[in-house]
C-alpha positions as CSV (number, residue, x, y, z in Angstrom):
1,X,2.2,-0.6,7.0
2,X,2.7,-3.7,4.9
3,X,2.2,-3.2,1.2
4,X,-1.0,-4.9,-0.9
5,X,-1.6,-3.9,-4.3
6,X,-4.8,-3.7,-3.4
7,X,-4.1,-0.9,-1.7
8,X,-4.5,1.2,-5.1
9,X,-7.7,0.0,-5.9
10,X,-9.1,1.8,-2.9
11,X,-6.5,5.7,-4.1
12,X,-8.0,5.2,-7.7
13,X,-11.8,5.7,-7.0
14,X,-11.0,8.3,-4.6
15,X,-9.3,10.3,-7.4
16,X,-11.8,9.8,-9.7
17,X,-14.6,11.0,-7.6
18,X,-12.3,13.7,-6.9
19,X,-12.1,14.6,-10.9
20,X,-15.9,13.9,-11.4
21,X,-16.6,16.1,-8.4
22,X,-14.8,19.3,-10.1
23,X,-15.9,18.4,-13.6
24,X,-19.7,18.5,-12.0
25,X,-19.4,21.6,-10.3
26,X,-17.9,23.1,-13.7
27,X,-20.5,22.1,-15.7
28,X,-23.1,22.9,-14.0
29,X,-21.6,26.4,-13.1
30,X,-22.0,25.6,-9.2
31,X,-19.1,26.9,-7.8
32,X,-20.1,25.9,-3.9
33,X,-19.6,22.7,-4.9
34,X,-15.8,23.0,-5.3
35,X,-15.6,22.6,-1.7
36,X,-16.1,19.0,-2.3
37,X,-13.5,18.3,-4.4
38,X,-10.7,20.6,-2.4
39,X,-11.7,18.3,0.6
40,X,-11.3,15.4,-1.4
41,X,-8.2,16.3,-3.2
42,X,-6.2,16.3,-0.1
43,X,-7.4,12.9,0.6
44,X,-6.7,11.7,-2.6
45,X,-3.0,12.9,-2.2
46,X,-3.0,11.6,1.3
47,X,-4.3,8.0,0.2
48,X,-1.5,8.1,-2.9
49,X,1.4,8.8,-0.6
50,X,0.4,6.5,1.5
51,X,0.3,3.8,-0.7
52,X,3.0,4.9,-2.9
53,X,5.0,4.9,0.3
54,X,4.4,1.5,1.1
55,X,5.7,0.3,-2.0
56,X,8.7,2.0,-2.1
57,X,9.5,0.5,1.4
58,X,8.1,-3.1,0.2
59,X,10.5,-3.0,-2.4
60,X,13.6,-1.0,-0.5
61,X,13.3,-4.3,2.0
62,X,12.8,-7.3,-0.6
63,X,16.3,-6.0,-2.0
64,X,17.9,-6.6,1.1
């Protein structure tokens, strides 16, 4: 996996709908919608790692 800074304009909207998702269900006292949001959560984090991963390696390698 080659690094792109790109790559984090692909984790940041998946956050966000992950926020917006649990804000929703809150305010609209829906609580069966939470299962959204857990779902997306973990693929949030996975996304993050990810590319938080490739950057630490990017870097690690361009220092020799």
């Amino acid at each position: 996996l080659r690094y792109d800074p790109l790559y984090w304009g692909a984790v940041f909207p998946l956050g966000m709908y992950t926020v917006s998702s649990f804000r929703l269900a809150q305010a609209m006292d829906v609580p069966y919608l939470l299962f959204i949001p857990r779902g997306f959560l973990v693929v949030s984090w996975l996304a993050w790692t990810a590319a938080m991963m490739a950057f630490v390696t990017s870097s690690l390698r361009a220092r020799g």
